[in-house]
N, C-alpha and C positions, 0 to 999 in steps of 0.2 A: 511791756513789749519784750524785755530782753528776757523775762519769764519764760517768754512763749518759747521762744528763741531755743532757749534751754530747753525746754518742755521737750520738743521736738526734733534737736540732735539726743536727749536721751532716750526717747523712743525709738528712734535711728537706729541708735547704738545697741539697743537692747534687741533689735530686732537679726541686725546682722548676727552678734554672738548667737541668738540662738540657730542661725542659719550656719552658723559655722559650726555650733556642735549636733546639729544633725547630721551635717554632711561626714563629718569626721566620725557620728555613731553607726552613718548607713555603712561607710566601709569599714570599717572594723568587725562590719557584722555580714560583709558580702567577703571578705576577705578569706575567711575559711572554706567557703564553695569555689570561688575560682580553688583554690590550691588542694581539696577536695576533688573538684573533677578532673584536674590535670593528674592526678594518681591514677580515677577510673581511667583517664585515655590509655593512659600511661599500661596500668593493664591488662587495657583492650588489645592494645596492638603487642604485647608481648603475648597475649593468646592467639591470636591471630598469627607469631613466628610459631609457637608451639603447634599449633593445628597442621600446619603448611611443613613442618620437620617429618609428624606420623603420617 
């Protein structure tokens, strides 16, 4: 019984860690597009002053 017991928080356990190093691999790997597209906004809208100056 206490086997089992065992058996079952380390399944547990094994399951969160890899739940946590997905989550911590998805943003390390979305992390560079947000800060990627906030350059393109970034410029967009300084083309956008430049057009509207000629």
């Amino acid at each position: 019984m206490d086997l089992v017991i065992f058996g079952v928080v380390a399944v547990v356990g094994g399951v969160v860690a890899l739940l946590g190093f997905l989550i911590i691999l998805g943003r390390k790997v979305t992390e560079p597009n947000k800060e990627l597209q906030q350059k393109v906004e970034s410029l967009e809208d300084e083309m956008k002053r430049l057009k509207e100056k000629s």
